[in-house]
C-alpha beads as a LAMMPS data file, in Angstrom:
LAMMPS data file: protein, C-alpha beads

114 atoms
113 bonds

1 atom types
1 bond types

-500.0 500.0 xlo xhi
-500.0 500.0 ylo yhi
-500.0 500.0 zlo zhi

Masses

1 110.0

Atoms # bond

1 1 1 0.000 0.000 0.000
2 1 1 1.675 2.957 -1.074
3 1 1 1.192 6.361 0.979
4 1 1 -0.987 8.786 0.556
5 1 1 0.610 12.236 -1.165
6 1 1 0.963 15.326 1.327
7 1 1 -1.331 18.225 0.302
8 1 1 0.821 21.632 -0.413
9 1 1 -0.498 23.641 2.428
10 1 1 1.980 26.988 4.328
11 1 1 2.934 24.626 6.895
12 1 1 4.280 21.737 4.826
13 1 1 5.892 24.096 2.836
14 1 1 7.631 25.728 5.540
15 1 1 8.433 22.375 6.803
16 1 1 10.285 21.360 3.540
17 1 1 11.812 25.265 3.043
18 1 1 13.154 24.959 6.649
19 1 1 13.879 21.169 6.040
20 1 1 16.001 22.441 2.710
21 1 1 17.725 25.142 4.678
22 1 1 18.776 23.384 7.384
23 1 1 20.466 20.781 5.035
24 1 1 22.038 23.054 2.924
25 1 1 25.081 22.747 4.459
26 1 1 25.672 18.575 3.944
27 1 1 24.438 18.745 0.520
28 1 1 27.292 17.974 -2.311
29 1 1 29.740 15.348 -2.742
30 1 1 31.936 13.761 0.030
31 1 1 34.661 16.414 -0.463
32 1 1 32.193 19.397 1.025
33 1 1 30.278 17.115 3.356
34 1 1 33.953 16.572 5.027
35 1 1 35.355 19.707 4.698
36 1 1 31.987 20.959 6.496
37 1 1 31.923 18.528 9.346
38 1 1 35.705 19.671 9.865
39 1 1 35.030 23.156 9.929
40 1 1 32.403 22.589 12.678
41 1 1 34.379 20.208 14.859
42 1 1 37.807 23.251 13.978
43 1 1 35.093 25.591 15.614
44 1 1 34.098 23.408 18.452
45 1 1 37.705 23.068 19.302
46 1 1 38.682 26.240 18.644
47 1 1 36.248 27.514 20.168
48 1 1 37.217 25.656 23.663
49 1 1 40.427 26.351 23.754
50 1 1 40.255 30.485 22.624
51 1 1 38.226 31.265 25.269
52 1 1 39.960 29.385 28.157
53 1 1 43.497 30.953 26.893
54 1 1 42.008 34.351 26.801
55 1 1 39.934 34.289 29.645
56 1 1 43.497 33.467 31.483
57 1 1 45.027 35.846 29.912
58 1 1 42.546 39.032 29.833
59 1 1 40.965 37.974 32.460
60 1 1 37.352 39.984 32.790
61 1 1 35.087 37.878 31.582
62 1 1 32.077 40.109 29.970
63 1 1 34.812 41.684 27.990
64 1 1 36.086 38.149 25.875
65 1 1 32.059 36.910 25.839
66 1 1 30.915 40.568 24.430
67 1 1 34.257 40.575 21.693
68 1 1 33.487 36.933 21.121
69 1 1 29.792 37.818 20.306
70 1 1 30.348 40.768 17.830
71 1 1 32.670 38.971 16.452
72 1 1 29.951 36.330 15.811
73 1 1 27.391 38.667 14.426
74 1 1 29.760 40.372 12.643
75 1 1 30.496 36.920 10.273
76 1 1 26.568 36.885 10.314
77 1 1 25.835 40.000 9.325
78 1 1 28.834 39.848 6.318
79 1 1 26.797 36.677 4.805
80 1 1 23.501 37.757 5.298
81 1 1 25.125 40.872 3.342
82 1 1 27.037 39.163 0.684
83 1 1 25.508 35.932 0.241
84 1 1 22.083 35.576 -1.743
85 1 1 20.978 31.970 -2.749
86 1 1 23.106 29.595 -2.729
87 1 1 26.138 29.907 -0.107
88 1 1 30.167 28.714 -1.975
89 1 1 31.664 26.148 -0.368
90 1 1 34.092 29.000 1.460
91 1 1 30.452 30.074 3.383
92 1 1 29.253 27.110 4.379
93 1 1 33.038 26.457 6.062
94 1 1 32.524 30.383 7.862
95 1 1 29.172 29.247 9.278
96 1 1 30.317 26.047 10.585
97 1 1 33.260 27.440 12.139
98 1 1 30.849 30.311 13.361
99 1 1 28.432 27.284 14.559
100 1 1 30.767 25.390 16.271
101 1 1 32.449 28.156 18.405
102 1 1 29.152 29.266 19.381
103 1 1 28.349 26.083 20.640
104 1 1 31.766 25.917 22.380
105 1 1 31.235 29.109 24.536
106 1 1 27.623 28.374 25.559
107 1 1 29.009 24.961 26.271
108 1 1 31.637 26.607 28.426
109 1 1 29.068 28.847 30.125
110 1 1 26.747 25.458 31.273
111 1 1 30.192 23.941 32.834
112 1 1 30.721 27.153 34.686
113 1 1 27.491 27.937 35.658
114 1 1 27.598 23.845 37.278

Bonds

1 1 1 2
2 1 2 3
3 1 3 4
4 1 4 5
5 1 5 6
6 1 6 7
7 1 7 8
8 1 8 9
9 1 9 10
10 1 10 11
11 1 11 12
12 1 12 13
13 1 13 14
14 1 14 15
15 1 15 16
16 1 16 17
17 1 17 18
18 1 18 19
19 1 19 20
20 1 20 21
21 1 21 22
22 1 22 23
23 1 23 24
24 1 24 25
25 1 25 26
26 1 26 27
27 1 27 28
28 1 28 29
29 1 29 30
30 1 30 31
31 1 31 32
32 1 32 33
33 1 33 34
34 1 34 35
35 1 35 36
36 1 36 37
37 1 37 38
38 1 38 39
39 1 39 40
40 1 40 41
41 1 41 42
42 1 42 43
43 1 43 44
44 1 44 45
45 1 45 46
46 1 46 47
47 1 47 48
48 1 48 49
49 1 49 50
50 1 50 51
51 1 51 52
52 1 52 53
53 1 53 54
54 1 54 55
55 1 55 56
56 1 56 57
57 1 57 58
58 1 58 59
59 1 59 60
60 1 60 61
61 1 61 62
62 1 62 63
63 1 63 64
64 1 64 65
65 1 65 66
66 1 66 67
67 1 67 68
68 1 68 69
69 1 69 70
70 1 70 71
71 1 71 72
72 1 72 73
73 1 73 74
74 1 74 75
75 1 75 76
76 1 76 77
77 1 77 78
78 1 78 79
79 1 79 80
80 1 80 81
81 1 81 82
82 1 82 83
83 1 83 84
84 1 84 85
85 1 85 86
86 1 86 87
87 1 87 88
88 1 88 89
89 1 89 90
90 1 90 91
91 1 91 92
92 1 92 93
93 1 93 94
94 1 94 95
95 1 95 96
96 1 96 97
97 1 97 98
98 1 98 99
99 1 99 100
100 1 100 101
101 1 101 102
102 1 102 103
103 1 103 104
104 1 104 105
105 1 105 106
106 1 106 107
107 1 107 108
108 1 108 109
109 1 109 110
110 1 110 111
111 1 111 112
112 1 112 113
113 1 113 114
């Protein structure tokens, strides 16, 4: 018995527009799939070991978090600019980096806040 077809209402296709976006990333062939997974574990690790070096060596603490966040927005804000469609390979490597350093410091906040 084969399934019935989904009607085309706003929320399935949201679902499949957000579905696409979201995925946009690991599309392509193994050479971009890797090269994306490696920028996000790069940020992840990066991201860990940045803030712990200069939160030793600066020291205040809402100083590195507020840099580290413009910084952040700042790479957002340059692709949201420059970037219409389609994001190069070069894109997709700055928002994995951007993704996994993000996840690194709110990651770092949840062990300090334990």
């Amino acid at each position: 018995m084969s399934p019935l077809p989904v009607q085309s209402t706003r929320l399935q296709q949201a679902l499949e527009s957000g579905g696409r976006t979201a995925l946009s990333g690991w599309r392509g062939n193994w050479r971009h799939r890797s090269l994306a997974l490696l920028a996000l574990l790069l940020g992840l690790f990066a991201g860990n070991n940045v803030t712990s070096f200069v939160l030793y060596q600066l020291g205040p603490r809402p100083l590195v978090v507020l840099l580290l966040v413009l910084l952040v927005e700042l790479l957002a804000r340059l692709r949201s600019h420059w970037v219409r469609g389609e994001p190069s390979l070069g894109w997709v490597l700055c928002d994995n980096l951007r993704l996994g350093v993000v996840y690194a410091v709110v990651l770092e906040g949840f062990k300090l806040g334990s």
